[in-house]
C-alpha positions in Angstrom: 0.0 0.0 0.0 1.5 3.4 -0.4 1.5 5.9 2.4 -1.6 7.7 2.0 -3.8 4.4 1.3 -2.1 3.3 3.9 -2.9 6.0 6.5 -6.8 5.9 5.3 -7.2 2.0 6.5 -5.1 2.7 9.7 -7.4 5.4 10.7 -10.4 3.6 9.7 -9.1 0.9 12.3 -8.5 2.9 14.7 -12.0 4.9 14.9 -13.5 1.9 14.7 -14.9 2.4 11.1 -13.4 -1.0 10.1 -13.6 -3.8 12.1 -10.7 -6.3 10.8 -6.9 -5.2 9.8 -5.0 -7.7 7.6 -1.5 -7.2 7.9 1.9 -8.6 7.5 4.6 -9.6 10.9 5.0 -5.7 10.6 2.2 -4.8 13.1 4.5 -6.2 15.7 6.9 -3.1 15.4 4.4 -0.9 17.6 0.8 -0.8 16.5 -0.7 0.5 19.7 -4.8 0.5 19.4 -6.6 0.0 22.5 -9.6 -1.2 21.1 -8.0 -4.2 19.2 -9.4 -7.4 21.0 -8.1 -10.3 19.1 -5.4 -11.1 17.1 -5.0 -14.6 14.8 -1.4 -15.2 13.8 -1.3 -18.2 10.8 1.6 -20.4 10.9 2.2 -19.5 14.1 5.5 -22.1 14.0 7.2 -20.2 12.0 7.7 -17.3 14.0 10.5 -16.8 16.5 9.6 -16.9 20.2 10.3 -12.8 20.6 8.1 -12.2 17.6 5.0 -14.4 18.6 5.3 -12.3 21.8 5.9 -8.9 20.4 2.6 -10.4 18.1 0.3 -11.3 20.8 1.5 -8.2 23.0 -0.4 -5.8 20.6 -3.9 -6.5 22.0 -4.9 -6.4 25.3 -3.3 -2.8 25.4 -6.7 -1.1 27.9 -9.3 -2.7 29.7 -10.8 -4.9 27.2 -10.1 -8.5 27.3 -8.0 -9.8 24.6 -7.5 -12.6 22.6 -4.1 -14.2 20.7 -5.1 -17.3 18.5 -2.4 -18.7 17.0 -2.5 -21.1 13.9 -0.9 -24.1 13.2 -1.2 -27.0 10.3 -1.3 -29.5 13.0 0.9 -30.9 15.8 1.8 -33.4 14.2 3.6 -31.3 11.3 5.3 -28.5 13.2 9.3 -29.4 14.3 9.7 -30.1 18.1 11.3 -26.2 18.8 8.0 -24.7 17.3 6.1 -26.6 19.5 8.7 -25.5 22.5 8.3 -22.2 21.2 4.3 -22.3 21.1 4.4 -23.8 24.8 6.6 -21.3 26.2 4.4 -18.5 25.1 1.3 -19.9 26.3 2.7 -20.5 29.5 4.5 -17.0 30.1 1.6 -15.3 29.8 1.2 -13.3 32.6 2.3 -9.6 33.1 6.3 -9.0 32.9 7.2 -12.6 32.2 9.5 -11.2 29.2 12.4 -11.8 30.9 11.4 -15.5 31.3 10.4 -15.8 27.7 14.1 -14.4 26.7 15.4 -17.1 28.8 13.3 -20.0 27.7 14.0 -19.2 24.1 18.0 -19.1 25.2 17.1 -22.4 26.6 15.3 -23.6 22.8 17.6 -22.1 20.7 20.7 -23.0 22.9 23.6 -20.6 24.3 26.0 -21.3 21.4 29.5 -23.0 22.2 30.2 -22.4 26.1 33.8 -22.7 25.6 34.5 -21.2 22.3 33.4 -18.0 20.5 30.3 -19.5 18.0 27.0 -18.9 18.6 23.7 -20.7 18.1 20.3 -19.6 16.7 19.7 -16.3 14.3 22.7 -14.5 15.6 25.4 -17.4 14.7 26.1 -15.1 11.3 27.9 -12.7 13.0 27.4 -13.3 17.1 25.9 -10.0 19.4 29.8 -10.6 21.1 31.0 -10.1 17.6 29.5 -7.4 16.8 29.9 -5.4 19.9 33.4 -6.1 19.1 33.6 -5.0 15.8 31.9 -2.0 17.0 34.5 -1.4 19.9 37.4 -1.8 16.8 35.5 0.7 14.7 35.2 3.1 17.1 38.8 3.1 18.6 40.1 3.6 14.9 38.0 6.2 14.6 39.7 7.7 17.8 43.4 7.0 16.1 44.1 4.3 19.1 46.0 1.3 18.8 43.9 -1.9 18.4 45.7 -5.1 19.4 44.5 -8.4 17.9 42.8 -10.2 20.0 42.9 -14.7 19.9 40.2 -16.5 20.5 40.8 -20.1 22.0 39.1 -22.9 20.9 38.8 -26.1 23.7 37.9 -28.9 21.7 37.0 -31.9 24.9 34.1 -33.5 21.8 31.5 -33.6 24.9 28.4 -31.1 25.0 29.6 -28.1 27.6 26.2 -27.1 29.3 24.9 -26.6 32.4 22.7 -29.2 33.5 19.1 -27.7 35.0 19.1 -30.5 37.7 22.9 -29.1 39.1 21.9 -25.5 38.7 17.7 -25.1 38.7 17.3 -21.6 38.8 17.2 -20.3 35.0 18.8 -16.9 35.8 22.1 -18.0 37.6 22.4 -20.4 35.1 22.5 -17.9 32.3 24.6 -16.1 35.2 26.9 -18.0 35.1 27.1 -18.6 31.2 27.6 -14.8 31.2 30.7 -15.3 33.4 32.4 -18.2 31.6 32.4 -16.5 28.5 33.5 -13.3 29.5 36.6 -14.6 31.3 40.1 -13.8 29.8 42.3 -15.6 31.8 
């Protein structure tokens, strides 16, 4: 739609002149209408965990009870994470369990290599780490100062280096504690 068109239906909604809005993932970047009830996402498991929350967090926004339906071709079809993903959501659904949800999908996705430098999930292209770092390089050349290369040790012990839940229960000292072995330098 081009801007003006685009304008007209958005209004519509919003007064209430139109009853249903068709759109695209888009709506999740901050459509805020209070009168907006009921949302039905299709092919729900292919959305990201953040998304279908961003998604389902754009009704409800007042006092009006609000509904998130989200649509599937059938268990039996989706892979195992989208039905993690799906379950997580529909659990953490009470007010300021974001947090949670970033840590559950940590959990899904996995925490990337716990003694080396990759990553796992949609950031494995470049790595947040990697691109704070590139940032931090950019910036200090940009200031004239002296960058030193930095090496980045690879343990190779061919076993799976995670946390187990059963030695460490509690979801955010875990991650604590991920935080902390991969920021050491020594």
């Amino acid at each position: 739609m081009n801007e003006k068109e685009l304008e007209h239906v958005m209004r519509a909604f919003f007064h209430r002149e139109i009853n249903v809005l068709v759109s695209t993932a888009i709506i999740s970047s901050g459509l805020d209408i209070p009168s907006a009830n009921t949302i039905i996402i299709d092919r729900a498991d292919r959305f990201g965990l953040a998304d279908l929350y961003q998604l389902r967090g754009r009704v409800g926004r007042s006092n009006i009870k609000a509904y998130a339906y989200f649509l599937i071709p059938g268990e039996d079809v989706i892979t195992e994470e989208a039905r993690k993903k799906l379950q997580a959501i529909q659990e953490l659904g009470y007010l300021g369990a974001g947090f949670r949800l970033a840590l559950k999908d940590l959990e899904i996705r996995g925490a990337g290599n716990l003694l080396g430098g990759e990553q796992s999930g949609h950031i494995e292209a470049v790595g947040f780490d990697m691109y704070m770092e590139m940032l931090e390089t950019a910036v200090a050349e940009l200031k004239g100062e002296k960058i030193e290369p930095k090496t980045e040790p690879v343990i190779d012990l061919k076993i799976m280096a995670v946390i187990p839940e059963e030695y460490i229960e509690d979801p955010d000292l875990r991650l604590s504690i991920y935080r902390k072995i991969a920021s050491a330098k020594t």
